[in-house]
MIDOLUM-655968 format. One record per residue (C-alpha): residue in three letters; y, x, z. Coordinates in Angstrom, 2 decimals. Each point is the difference from the previous one (the first is absolute). Layout:
REM MIDOLUM-655968
+--------+---------+---------+---------+
| residu |       y |       x |       z |
+--------+---------+---------+---------+
|    ALA |       Y |       X |       Z |
...
+--------+---------+---------+---------+
END
This chain:
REM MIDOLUM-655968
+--------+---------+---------+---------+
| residu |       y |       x |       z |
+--------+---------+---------+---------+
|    UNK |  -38.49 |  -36.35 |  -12.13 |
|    UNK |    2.69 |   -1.10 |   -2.46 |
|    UNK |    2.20 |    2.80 |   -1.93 |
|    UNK |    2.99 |   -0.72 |    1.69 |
|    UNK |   -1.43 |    1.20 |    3.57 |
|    UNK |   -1.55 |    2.73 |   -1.30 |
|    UNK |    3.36 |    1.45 |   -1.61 |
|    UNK |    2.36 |   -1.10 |    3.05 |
|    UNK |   -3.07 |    1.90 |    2.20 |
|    UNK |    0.21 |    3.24 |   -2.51 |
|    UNK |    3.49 |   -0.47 |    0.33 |
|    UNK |    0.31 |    0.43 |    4.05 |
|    UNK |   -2.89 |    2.64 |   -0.42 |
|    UNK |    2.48 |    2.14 |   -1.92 |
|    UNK |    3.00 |   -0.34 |    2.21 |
|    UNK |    1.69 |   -2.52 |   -2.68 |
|    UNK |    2.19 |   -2.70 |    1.47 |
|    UNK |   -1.83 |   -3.66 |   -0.49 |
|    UNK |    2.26 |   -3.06 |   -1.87 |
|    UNK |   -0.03 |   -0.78 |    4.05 |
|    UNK |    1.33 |    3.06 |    0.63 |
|    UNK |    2.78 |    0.69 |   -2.78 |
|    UNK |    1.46 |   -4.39 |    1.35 |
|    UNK |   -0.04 |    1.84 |    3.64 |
|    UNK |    2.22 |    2.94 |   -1.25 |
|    UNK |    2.30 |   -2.71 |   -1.99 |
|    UNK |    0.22 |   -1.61 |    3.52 |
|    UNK |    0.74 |    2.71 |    2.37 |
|    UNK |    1.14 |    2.70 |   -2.16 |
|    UNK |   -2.89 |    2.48 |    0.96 |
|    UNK |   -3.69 |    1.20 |   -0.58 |
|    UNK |   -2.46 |    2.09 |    1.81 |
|    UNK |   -3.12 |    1.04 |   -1.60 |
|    UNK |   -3.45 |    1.35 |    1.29 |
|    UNK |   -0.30 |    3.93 |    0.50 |
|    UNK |   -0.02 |    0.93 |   -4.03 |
|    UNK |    0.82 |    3.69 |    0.33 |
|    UNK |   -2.06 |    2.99 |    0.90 |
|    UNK |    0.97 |    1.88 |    2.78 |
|    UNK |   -0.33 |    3.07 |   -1.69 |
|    UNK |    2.71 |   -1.04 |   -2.65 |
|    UNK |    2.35 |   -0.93 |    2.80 |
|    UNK |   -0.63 |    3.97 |    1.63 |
|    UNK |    0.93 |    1.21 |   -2.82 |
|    UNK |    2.83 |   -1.71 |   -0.35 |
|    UNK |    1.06 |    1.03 |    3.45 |
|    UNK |   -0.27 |    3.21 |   -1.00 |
|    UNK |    1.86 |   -0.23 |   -3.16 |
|    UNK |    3.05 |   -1.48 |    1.64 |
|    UNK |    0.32 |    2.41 |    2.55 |
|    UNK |   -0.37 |    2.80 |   -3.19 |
|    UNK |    2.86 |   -1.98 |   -1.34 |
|    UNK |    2.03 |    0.20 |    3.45 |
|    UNK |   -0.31 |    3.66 |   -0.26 |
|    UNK |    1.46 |    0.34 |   -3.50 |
|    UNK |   -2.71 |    0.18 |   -1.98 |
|    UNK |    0.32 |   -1.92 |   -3.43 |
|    UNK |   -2.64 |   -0.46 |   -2.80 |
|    UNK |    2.60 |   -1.62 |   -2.48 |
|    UNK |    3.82 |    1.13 |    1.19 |
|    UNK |    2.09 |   -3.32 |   -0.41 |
|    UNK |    2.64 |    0.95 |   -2.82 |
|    UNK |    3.44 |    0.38 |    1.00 |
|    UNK |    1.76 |   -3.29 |   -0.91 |
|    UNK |    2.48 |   -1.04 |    3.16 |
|    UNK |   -2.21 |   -2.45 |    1.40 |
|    UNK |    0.22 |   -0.24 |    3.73 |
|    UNK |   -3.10 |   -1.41 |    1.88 |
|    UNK |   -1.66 |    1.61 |    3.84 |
|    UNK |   -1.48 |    2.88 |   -0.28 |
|    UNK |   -0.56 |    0.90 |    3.31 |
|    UNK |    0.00 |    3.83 |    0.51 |
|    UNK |   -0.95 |    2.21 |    3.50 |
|    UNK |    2.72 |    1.24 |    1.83 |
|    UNK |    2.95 |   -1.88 |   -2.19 |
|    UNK |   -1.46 |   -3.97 |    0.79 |
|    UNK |    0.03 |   -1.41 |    3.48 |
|    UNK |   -3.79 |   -0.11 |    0.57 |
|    UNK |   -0.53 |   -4.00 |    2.05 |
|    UNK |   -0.87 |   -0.67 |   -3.90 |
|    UNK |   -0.47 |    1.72 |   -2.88 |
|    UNK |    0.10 |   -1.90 |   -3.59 |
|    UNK |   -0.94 |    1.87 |   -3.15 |
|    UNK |    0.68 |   -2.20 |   -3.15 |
|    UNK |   -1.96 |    0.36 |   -3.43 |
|    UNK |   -2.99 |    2.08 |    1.73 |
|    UNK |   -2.15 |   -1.42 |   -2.99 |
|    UNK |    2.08 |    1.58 |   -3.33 |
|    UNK |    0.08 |    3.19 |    2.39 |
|    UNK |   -3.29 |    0.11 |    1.81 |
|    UNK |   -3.52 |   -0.01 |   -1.27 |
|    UNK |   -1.54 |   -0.97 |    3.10 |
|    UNK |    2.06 |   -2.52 |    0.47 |
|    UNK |   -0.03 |   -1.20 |   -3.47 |
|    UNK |   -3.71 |   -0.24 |    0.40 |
|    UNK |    0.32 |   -3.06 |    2.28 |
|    UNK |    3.30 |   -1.53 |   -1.34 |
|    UNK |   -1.71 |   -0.64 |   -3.88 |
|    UNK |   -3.06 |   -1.32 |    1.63 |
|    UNK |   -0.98 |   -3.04 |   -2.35 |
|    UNK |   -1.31 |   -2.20 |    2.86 |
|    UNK |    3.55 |   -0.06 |    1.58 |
|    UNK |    1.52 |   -0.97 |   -3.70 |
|    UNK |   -2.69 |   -2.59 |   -0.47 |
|    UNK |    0.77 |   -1.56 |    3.52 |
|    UNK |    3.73 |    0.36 |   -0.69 |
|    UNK |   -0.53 |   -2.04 |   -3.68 |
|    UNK |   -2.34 |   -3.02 |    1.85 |
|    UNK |    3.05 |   -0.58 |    2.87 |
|    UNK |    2.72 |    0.32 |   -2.27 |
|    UNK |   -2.22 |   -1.57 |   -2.83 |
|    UNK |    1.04 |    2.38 |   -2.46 |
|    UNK |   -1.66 |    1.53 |   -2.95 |
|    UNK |    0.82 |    3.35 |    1.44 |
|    UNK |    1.46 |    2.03 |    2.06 |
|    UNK |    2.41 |    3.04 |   -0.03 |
|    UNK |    1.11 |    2.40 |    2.69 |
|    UNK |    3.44 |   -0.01 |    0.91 |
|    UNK |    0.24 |    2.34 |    2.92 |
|    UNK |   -1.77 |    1.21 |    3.11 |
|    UNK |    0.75 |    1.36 |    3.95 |
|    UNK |   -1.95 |    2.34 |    1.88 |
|    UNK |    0.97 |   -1.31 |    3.12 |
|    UNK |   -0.98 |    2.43 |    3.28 |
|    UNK |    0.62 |   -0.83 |    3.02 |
|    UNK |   -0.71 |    3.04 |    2.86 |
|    UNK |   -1.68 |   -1.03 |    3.45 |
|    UNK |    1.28 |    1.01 |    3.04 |
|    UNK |   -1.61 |    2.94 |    0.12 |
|    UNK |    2.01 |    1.20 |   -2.42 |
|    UNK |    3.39 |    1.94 |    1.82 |
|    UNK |    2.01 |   -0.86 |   -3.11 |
|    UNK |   -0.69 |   -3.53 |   -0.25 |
|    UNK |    1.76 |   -1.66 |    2.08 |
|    UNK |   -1.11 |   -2.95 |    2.21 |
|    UNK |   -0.12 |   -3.55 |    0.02 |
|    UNK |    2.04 |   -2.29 |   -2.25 |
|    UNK |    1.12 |    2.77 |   -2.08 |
|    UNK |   -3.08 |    0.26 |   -2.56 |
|    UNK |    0.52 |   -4.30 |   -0.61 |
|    UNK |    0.46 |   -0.99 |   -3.06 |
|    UNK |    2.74 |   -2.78 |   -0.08 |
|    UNK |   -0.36 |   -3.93 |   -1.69 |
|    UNK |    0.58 |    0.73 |   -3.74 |
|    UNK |   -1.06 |   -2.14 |   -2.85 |
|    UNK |   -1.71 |    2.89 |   -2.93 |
|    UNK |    2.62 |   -2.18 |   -2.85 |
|    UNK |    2.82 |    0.14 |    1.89 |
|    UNK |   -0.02 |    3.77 |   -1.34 |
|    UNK |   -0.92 |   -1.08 |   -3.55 |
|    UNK |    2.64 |   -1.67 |   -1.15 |
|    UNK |   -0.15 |    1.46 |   -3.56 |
|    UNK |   -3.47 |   -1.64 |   -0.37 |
|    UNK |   -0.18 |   -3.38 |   -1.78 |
|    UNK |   -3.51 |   -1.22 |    1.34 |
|    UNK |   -0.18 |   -1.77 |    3.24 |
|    UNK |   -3.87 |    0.83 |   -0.03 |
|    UNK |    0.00 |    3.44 |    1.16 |
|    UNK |   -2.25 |    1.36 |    3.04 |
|    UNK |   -0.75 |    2.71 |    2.43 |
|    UNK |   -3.52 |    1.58 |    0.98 |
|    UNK |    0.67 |    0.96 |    3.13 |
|    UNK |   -3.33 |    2.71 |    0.36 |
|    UNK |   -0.10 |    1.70 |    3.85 |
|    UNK |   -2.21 |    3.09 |   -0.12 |
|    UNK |   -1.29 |   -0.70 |    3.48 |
|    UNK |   -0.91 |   -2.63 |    1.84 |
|    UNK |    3.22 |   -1.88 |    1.39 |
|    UNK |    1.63 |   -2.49 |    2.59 |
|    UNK |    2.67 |   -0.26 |    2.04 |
|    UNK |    0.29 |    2.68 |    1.88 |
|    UNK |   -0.60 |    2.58 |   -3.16 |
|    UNK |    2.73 |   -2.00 |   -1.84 |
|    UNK |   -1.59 |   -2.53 |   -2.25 |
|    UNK |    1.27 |   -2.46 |   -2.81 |
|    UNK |    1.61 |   -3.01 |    1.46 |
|    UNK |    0.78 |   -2.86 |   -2.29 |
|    UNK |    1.75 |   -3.30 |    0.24 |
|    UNK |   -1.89 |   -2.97 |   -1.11 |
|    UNK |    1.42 |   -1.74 |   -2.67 |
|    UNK |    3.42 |    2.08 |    0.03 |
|    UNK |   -0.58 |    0.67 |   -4.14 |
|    UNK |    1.45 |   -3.99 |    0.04 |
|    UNK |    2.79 |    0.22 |    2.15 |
|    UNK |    3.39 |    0.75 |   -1.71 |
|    UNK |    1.29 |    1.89 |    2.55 |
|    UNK |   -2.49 |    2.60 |    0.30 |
|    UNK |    0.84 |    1.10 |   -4.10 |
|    UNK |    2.86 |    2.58 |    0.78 |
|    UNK |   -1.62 |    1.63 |    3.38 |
|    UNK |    0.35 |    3.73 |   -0.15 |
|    UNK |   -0.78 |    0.80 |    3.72 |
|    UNK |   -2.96 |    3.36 |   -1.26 |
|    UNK |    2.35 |    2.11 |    2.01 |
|    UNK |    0.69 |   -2.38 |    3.44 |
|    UNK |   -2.85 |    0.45 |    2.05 |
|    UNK |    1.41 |   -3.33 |    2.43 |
|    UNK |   -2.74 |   -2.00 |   -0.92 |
|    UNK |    0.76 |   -2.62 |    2.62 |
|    UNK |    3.47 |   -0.89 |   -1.77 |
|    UNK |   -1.59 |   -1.54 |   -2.92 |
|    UNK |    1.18 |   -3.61 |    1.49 |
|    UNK |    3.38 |    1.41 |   -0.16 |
|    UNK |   -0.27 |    1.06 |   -3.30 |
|    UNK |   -1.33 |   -2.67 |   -1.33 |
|    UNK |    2.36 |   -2.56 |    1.89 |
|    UNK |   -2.92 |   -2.31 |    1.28 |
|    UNK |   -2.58 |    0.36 |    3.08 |
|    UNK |   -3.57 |    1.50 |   -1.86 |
|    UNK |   -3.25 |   -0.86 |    1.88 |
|    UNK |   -1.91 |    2.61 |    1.40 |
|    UNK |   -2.90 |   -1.77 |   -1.35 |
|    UNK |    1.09 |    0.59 |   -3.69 |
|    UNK |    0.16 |    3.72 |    0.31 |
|    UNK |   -3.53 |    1.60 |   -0.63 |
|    UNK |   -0.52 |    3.72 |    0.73 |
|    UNK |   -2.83 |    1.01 |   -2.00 |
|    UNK |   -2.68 |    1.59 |    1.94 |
|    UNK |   -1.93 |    2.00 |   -3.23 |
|    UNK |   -3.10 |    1.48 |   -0.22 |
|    UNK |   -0.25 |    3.71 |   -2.14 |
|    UNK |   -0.81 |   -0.74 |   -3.52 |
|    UNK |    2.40 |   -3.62 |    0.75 |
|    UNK |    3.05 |   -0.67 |   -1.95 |
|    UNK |    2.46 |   -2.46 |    0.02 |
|    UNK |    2.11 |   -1.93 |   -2.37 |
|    UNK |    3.01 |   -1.58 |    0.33 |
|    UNK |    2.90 |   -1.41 |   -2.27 |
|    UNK |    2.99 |    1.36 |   -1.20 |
|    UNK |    2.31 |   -2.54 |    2.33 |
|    UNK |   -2.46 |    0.26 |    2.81 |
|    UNK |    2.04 |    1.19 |    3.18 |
|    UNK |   -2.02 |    2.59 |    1.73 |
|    UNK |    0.39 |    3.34 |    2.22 |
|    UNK |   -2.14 |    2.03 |    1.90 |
|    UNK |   -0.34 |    0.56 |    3.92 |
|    UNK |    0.51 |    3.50 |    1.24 |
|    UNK |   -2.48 |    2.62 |    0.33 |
|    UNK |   -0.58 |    0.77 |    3.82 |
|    UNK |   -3.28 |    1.18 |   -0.27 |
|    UNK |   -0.31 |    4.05 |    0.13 |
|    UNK |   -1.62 |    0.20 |   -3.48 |
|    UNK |    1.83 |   -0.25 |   -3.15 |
|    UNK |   -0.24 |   -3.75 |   -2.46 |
|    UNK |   -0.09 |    1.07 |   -3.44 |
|    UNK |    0.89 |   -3.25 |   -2.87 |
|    UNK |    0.75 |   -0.15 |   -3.23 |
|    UNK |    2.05 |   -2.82 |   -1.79 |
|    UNK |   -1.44 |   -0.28 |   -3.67 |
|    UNK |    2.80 |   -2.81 |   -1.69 |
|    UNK |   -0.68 |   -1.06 |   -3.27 |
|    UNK |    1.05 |   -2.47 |   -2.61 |
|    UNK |   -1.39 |   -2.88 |   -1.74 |
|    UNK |   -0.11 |   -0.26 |   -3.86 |
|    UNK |    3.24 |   -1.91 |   -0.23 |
|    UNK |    2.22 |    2.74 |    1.70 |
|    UNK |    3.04 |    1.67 |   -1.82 |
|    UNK |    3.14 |    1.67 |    0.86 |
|    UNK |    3.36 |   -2.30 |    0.22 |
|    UNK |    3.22 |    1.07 |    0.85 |
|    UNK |    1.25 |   -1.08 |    3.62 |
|    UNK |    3.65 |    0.73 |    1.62 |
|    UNK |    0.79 |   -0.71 |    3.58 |
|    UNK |    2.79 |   -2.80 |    0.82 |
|    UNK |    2.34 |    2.80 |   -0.41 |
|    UNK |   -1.08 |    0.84 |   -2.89 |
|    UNK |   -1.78 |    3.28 |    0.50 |
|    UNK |   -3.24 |    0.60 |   -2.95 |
|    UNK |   -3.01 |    0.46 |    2.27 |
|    UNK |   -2.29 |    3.18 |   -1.46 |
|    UNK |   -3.35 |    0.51 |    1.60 |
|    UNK |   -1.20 |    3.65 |   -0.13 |
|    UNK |   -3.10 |   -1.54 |   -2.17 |
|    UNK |    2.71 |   -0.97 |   -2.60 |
|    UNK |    1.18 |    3.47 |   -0.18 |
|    UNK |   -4.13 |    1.64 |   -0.18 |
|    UNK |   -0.65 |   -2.40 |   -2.60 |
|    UNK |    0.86 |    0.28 |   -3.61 |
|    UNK |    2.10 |   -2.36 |   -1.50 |
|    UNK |   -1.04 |   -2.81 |   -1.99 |
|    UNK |    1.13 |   -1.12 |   -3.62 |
|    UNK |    2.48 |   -1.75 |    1.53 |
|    UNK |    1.35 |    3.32 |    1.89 |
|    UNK |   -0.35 |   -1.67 |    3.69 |
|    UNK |   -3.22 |    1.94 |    2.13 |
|    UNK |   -3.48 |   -1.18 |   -1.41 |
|    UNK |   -1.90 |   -1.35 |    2.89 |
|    UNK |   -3.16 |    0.28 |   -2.46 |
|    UNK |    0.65 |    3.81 |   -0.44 |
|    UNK |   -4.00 |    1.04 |    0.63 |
|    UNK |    0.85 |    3.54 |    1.63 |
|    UNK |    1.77 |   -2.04 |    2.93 |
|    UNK |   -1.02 |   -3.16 |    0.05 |
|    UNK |   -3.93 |    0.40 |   -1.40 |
|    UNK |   -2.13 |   -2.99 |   -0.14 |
|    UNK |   -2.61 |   -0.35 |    3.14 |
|    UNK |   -1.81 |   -3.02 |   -1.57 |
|    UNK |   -1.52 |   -0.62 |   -2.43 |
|    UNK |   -1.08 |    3.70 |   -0.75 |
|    UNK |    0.21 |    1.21 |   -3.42 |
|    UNK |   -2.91 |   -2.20 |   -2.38 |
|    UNK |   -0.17 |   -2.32 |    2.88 |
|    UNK |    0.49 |   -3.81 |   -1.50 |
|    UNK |    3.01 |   -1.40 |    1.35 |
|    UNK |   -0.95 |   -3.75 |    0.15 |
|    UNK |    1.15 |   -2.73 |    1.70 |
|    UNK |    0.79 |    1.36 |    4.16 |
|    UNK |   -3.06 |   -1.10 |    2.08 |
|    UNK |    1.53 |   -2.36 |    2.46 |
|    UNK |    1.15 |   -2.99 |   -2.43 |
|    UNK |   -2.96 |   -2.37 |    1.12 |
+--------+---------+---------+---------+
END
């Protein structure tokens, strides 16, 4: 058998997306591997993000004015509860957000030498079982493009792992993506996270989208799926009586820095990463500062190389 099928069969063996598959995610704007991690990982996980939800904290985040969800029992309406930079807090969740395998995929779809985090969700959505839940469309997560929020970022490369901790669909409320929305100029500014109306995205959008273009993503445990930064997605509800535990690992590609960005009205835009991070030598927020933004792949001696994906 030549070389070439033996690496593109090692490659699939290992979870790592094919040349095939990294033109597919240029195309559509998403990826969806094989199950690649344990289910005992993802259990712990669990556990570590409800430890979080309670208060508990391995590493305190230092008190620097940035505002980003925290969700908190008994102050946060519970249809959804978002906790923000679990991984520089957390451990356990840490444990699963440095993994090197989701870097490594990150680097081959992005084709990037390597890849830094730049933030993650816990994302926990309660089932109806749950008194304090809520029901139906409450627990949606609205049409949103993941750069429409990073405005400060200069890299139009950037992705999400989006990692459920469970096995999902529809009626648990699963990752739906648009096809092909990364390429559509009107999806760049869509900040819907917080409208759960998921049938207005024609309205929003100001043209009819085909049912046939919008993919839930029916996931395995141990699945996770990719999808880029301008890709439109949401997820369904959760009207199932268990709870659907995600998290949202986004990270950058080599070329990412900071760059200032005002509004039309001429208001500076300041992530809360900009004010964790330490400034750089030219005094704006360092978005290479390793105790927020640590490198996922390569891992340290690992040769960087060309990105596996080129052809």
């Amino acid at each position: 058998m030549a070389t070439e099928s033996l690496a593109a069969r090692a490659t699939e063996a290992d979870g790592l997306p094919t040349e095939d598959d990294v033109r597919a995610y240029e195309a559509r704007g998403w990826h969806v591997t094989p199950p690649i991690l344990e289910s005992g990982l993802l259990d712990r996980v669990r556990v570590a993000i409800e430890a979080h939800q309670r208060g508990d904290r391995d590493h305190p985040l230092p008190s620097s004015g940035a505002r980003y969800s925290d969700w908190t029992p008994g102050k946060d309406d519970g249809a959804l509860r978002n906790n923000e930079f679990c991984s520089l807090q957390s451990e356990g969740v840490r444990e699963l957000v440095m993994l090197p395998i989701l870097g490594e995929i990150a680097a081959r779809l992005a084709r990037s030498p390597a890849i830094r985090l730049f933030d993650d969700q816990a994302i926990h959505k309660p089932g109806t079982a749950d008194a304090s839940s809520g029901r139906g469309a409450r627990s949606a997560v609205g049409w949103h493009t993941d750069g429409a929020y990073w405005s400060t970022c200069t890299s139009e490369r950037m992705l999400t792992a989006w990692i459920p901790l469970q096995d999902v669909g529809v009626e648990n409320g699963t990752l739906c993506v648009i096809d092909g929305s990364h390429d559509w100029p009107e999806a760049v500014d869509q900040r819907g996270f917080n409208d759960p109306d998921l049938g207005a995205i024609s309205a929003r959008i100001g043209r009819a989208i085909p049912d046939a273009i919008i993919t839930p993503l029916a996931l395995r445990k141990g699945q996770v799926s990719f999808h880029h930064m301008r890709t439109l997605h949401g997820s369904t509800p959760n009207v199932s009586a268990g709870p659907r535990f995600a998290v949202a690992v986004h990270v950058q590609d080599a070329d990412n820095r900071h760059r200032m960005f005002q509004t039309p009205q001429g208001q500076r835009i300041v992530l809360p990463h900009d004010q964790l991070c330490r400034p750089g030598p030219d005094g704006q927020p360092d978005y290479r500062d390793p105790r927020v933004f640590p490198q996922i792949w390569p891992t340290e001696g690992a040769g960087t190389g060309a990105p596996a994906g080129r052809g």
